[in-house]
C-alpha positions as CSV (number, residue, x, y, z in Angstrom):
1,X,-4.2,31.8,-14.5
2,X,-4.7,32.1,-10.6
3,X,-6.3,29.7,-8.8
4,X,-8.1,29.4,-5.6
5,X,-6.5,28.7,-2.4
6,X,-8.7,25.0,-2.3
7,X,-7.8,24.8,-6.0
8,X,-3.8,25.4,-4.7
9,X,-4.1,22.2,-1.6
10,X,-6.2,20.0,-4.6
11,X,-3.4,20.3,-7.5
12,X,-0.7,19.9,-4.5
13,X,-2.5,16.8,-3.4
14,X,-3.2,15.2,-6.9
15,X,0.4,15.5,-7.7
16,X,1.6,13.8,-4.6
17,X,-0.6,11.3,-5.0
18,X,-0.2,10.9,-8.7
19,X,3.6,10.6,-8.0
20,X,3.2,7.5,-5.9
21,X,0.9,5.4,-8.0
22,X,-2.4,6.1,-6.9
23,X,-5.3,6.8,-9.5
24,X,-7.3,10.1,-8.8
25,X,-10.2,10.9,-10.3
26,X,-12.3,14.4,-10.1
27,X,-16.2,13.6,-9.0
28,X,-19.3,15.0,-9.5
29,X,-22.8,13.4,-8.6
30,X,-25.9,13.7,-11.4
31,X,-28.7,15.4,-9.3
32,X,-27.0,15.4,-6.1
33,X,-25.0,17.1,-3.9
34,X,-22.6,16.8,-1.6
35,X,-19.9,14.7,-3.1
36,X,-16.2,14.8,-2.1
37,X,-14.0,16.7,-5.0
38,X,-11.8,13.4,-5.6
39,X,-11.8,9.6,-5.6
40,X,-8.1,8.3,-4.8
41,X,-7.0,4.3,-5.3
42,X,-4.1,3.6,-3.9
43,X,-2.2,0.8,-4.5
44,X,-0.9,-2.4,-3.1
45,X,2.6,-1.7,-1.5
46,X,5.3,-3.8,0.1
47,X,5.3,-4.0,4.0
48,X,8.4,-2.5,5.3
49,X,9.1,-1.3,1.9
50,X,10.5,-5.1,1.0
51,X,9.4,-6.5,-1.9
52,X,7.9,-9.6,-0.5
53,X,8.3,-12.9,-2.2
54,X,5.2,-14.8,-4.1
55,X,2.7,-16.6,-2.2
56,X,3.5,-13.7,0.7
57,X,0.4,-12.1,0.7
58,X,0.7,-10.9,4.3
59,X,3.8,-8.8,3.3
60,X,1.4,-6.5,1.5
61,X,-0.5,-3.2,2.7
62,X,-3.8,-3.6,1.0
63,X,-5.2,-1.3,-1.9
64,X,-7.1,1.2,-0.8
65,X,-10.2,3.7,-1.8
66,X,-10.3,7.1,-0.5
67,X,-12.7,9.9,-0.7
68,X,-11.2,13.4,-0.4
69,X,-13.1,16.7,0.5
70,X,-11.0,19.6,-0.3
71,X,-11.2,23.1,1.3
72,X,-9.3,26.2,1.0
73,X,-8.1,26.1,4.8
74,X,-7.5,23.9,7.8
75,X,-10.3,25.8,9.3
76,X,-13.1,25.4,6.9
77,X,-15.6,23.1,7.4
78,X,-17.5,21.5,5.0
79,X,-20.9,22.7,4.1
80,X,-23.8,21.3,5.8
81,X,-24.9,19.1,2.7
82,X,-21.5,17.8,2.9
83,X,-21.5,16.8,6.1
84,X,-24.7,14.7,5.6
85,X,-22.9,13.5,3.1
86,X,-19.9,12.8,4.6
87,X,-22.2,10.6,6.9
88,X,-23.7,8.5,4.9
89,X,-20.6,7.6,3.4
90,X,-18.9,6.9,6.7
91,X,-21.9,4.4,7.5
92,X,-21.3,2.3,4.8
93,X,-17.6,2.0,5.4
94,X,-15.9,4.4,3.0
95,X,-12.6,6.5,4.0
96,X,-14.2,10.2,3.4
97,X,-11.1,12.6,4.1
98,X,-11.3,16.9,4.5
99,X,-8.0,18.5,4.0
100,X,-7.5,22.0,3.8
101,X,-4.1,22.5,3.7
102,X,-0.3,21.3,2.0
103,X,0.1,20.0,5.5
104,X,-2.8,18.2,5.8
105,X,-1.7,16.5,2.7
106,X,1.9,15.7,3.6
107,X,0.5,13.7,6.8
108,X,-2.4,11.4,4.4
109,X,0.8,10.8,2.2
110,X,3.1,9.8,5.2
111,X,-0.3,7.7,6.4
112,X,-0.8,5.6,3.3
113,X,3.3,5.5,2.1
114,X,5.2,5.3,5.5
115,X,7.9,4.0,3.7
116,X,8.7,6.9,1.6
């Protein structure tokens, strides 16, 4: 079964992901549009990669909630729809995310796991 070249960077990035812990979900909006392809909740993880002891709460990197925006190259933008999207999102505080590439997906994995 081929895939796309978006459908490629989104099964690369779900199973790097995946492989550290983080829950990602496919989304869809009812009667909307616009919305990125996938949720990601990343988990709490030791500062410094040391498990801290209890009580230590300042020794951990918070959980976090991503929104990711696939596309098919590091050159595609997202629709216009998206982008207003994308906005209001952004406005309200959420982490909204466009990768189009392997590379792209590498460097959000080094971001939220540096000590991998």
């Amino acid at each position: 079964m081929a895939k796309t070249p978006e459908g490629v960077i989104q099964a690369y990035g779900m199973s790097e992901l995946k492989k550290r812990g983080c829950l990602v979900r496919k989304i869809s909006y009812e009667m909307r549009r616009g919305c990125p392809d996938h949720l990601v909740l990343v988990p709490m993880q030791p500062f410094g990669g040391v498990e801290p002891k209890p009580g230590n709460a300042w020794m951990w990197h918070p959980p976090r909630v991503i929104f990711i925006e696939y596309k098919a190259t590091e050159d595609t933008r997202p629709e216009e729809h998206q982008l207003r999207e994308h906005a209001r999102m952004r406005a309200v505080g959420a982490d909204v995310r466009v990768i189009g590439s392997k590379r792209q997906v590498d460097e959000l994995v080094k971001e939220l796991f540096p000590n991998d």
